[in-house]
C-alpha positions in Angstrom: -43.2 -0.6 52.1 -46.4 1.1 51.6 -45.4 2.7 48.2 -43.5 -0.8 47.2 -47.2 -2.7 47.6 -49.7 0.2 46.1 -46.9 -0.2 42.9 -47.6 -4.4 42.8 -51.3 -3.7 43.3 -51.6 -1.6 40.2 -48.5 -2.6 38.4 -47.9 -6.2 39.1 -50.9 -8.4 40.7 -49.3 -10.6 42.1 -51.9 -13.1 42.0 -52.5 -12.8 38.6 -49.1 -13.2 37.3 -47.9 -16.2 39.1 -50.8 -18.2 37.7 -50.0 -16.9 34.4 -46.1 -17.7 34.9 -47.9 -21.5 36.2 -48.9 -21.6 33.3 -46.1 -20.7 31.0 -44.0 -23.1 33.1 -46.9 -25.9 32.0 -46.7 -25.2 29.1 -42.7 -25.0 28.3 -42.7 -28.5 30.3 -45.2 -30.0 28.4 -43.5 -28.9 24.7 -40.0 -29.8 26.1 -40.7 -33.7 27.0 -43.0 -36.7 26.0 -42.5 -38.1 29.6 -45.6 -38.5 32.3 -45.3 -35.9 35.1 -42.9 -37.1 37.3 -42.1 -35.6 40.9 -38.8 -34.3 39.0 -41.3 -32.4 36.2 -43.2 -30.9 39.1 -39.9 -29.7 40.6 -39.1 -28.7 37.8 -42.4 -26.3 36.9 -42.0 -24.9 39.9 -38.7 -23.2 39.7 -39.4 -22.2 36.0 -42.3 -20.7 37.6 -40.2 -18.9 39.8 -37.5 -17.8 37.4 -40.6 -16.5 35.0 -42.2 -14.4 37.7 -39.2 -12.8 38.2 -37.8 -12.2 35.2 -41.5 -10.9 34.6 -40.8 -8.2 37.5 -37.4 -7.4 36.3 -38.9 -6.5 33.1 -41.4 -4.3 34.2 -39.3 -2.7 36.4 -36.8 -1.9 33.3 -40.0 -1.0 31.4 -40.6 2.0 33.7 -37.3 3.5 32.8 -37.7 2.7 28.8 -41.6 3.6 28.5 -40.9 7.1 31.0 -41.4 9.6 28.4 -44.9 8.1 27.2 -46.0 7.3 30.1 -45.5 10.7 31.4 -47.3 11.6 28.5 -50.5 9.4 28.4 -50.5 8.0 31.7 -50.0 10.4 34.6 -52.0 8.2 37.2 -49.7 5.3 37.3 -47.9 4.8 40.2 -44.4 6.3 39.4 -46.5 9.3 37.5 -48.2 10.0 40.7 -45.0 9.8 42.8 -45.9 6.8 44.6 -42.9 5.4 43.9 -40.0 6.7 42.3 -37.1 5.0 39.6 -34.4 5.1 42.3 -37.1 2.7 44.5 -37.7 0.7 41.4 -33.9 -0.1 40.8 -33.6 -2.2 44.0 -36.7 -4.3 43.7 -35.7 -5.2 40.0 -32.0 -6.1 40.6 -33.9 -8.4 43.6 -35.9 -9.6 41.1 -32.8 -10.5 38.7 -30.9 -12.4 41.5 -34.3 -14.8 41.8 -34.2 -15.1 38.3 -31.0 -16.5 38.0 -31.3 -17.9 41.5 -34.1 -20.2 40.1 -32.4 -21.2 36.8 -29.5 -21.9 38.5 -31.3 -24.2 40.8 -32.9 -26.1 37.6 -29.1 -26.6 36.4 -28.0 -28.1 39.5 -30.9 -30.1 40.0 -31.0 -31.8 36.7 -27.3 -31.5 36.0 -27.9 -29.8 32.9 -25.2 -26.7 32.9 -25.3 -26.2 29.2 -28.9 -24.7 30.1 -27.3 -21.7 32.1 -25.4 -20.8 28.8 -28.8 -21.2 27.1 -30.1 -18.9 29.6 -28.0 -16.2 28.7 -29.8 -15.8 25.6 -32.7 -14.7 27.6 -31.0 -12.3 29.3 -29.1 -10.8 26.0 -32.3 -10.4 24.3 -33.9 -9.1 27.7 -31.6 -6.5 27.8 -31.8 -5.5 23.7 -35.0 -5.2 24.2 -34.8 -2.4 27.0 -33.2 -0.4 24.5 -35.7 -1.4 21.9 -32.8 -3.2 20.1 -31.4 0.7 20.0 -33.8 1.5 16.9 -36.8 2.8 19.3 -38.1 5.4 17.0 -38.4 3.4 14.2 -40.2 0.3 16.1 -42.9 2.6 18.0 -43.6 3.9 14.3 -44.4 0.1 13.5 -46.4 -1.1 16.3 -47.0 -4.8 14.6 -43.3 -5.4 14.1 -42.6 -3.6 17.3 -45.3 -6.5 18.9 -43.5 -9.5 16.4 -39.6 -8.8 17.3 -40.5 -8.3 21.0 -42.2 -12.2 20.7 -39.3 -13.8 19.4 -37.4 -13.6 23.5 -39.8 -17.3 23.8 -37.8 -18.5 21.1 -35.3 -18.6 23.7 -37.3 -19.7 26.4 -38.1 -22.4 24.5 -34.3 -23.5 23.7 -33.4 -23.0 27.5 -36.0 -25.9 27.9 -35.0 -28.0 25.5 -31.5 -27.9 27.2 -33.3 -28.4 30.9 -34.8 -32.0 29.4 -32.0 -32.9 27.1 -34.3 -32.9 23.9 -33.1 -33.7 20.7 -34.0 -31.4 18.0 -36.8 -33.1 15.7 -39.9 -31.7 13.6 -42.4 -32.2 16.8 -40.0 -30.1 18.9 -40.0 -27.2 15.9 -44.1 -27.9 16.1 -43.9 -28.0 20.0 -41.8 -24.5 19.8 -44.2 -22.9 17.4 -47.0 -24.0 19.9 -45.6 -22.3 22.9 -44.8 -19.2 20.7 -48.0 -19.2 19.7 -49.6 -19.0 23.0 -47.3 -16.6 24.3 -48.2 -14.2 21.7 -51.9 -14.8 22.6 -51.1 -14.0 26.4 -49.5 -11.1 25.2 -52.5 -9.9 22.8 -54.7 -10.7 25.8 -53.1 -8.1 28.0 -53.2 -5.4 25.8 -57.1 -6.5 24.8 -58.4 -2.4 25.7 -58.5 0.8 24.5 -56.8 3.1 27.1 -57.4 7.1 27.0 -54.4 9.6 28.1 -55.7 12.6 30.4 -57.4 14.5 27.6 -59.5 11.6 26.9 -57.8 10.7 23.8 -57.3 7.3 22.5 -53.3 5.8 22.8 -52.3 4.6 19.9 -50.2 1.0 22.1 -52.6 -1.4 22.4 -53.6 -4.1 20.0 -57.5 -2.8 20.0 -56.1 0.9 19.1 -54.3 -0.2 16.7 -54.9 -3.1 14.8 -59.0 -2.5 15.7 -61.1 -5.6 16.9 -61.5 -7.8 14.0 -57.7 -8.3 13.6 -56.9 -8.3 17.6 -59.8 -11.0 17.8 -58.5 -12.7 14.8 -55.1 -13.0 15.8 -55.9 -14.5 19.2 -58.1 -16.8 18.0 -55.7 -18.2 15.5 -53.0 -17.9 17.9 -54.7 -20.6 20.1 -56.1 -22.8 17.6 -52.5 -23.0 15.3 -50.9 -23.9 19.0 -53.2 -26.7 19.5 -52.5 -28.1 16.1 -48.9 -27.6 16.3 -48.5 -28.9 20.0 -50.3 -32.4 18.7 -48.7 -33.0 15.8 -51.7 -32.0 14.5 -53.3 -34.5 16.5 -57.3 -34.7 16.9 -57.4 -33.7 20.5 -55.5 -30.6 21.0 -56.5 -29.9 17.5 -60.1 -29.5 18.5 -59.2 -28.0 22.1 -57.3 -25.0 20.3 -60.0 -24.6 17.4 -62.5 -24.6 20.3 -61.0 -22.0 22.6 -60.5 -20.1 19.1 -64.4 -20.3 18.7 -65.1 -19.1 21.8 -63.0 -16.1 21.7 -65.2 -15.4 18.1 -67.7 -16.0 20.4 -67.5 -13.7 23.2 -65.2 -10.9 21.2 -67.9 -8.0 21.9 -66.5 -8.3 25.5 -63.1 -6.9 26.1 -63.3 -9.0 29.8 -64.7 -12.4 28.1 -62.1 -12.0 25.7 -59.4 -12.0 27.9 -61.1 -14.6 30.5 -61.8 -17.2 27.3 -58.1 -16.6 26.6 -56.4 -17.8 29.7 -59.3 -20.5 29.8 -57.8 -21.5 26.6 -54.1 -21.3 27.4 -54.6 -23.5 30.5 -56.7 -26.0 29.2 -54.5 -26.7 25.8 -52.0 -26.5 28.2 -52.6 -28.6 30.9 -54.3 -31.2 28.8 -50.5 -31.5 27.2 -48.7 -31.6 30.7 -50.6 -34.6 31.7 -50.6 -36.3 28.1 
């Protein structure tokens, strides 16, 4: 057990990814319906919560296997590098993870009688699984880290679509908008993480994050336009979420000297754009 919680404490904070999976459940919730919260939507968040976490889990557990080799390379502190825990450990905790996955979306089916959503689902996993392979053209995607970044985005396309299924919506321009949003701030959750330079052992700089490689102005620029463009998108260009995402986009101009402030003035953003839709 020891070896399974030092791997969550460096690998997977608990803490900190539930409250972001809260929030990507908000968010698909709130571009998925026009209704006012309702105990059912609250239900409902919940186990999308729960399926997110783990399908988050489940990937970073198949990560481990597909990012070995440069890990090995860069990063021989990290847990399995060290021999805290090894891949045959890993295997169980991520087919655990898998069986709450499904356990949770599932549950949503049954709960709201919408079955076609388990189909929709299975795009999910599909993708999921192409892109543990790295869509079995791995070479050429690490040699082009911004399509690399752009092809591994497009899995909330289908988190997006399971929704829609989940609440039934009819396909219109404001859901297209509503999808773009959620993209959107996805891909600015996913620029946040990856808002660092990391060194391997010799002190060098590893060329896979955002700041490595695309350099500050661009990362900053990117998440900045991220959130604002969502904000527009989620209103139908409406004044208020309009100025909530141009807002958070200022304040990540604002505070882009700070790798930390960055990051903190992105999930401030997510959240706020966010929850300000869910109760809308």
């Amino acid at each position: 057990m020891g070896s399974a919680a030092d791997y969550f404490r460096e690998r997977f904070p608990l803490p900190v990814v539930i409250t972001l999976s809260v929030g990507t459940a908000i968010w698909l919730v709130a571009t998925s319906t026009t209704e006012v919260p309702t105990q059912t939507n609250y239900f409902i968040t919940f186990l999308i919560t729960v399926a997110f976490t783990a399908f988050l889990l489940r990937q970073r557990v198949m990560d481990e296997f597909k990012d070995r080799s440069h890990d090995d390379a860069n990063y021989p502190n990290r847990p399995v590098q060290r021999g805290v825990i090894t891949h045959k450990q890993l295997k169980p905790i991520g087919f655990i993870a898998f069986l709450i996955e499904l356990s949770a979306v599932s549950s949503i089916a049954i709960f709201t009688n919408s079955w076609f959503s388990l189909l929709a689902y299975l795009a999910v996993l599909i993708f999921s699984t192409l892109t543990a392979y790295e869509f079995f053209a791995a070479q050429w995607l690490n040699r082009h880290f911004t399509l690399y970044f752009l092809s591994h985005q497009l899995i909330f396309v289908f988190f997006y679509l399971w929704s829609l299924t989940i609440f039934g919506v009819q396909y219109s321009i404001q859901a297209v908008l509503n999808g773009l949003a959620f993209i959107l701030s996805m891909a600015a959750l996913e620029v946040m993480r990856k808002f660092e330079i990391r060194k391997n052992a010799s002190g060098e700089v590893v060329q896979d994050t955002y700041l490595a490689v695309w350099g500050r102005p661009v990362s900053v620029a990117v998440l900045a336009l991220c959130l604002a463009l969502s904000g527009y998108f989620l209103g139908g260009f409406s004044y208020c979420l309009g100025l909530l995402g141009v807002l958070a986009g200022l304040l990540i101009v604002l505070v882009s000297k700070s790798n930390r402030f960055v990051q903190a003035a992105t999930i401030v953003g997510f959240f706020t754009i966010g929850l300000v839709a869910f109760f809308s």
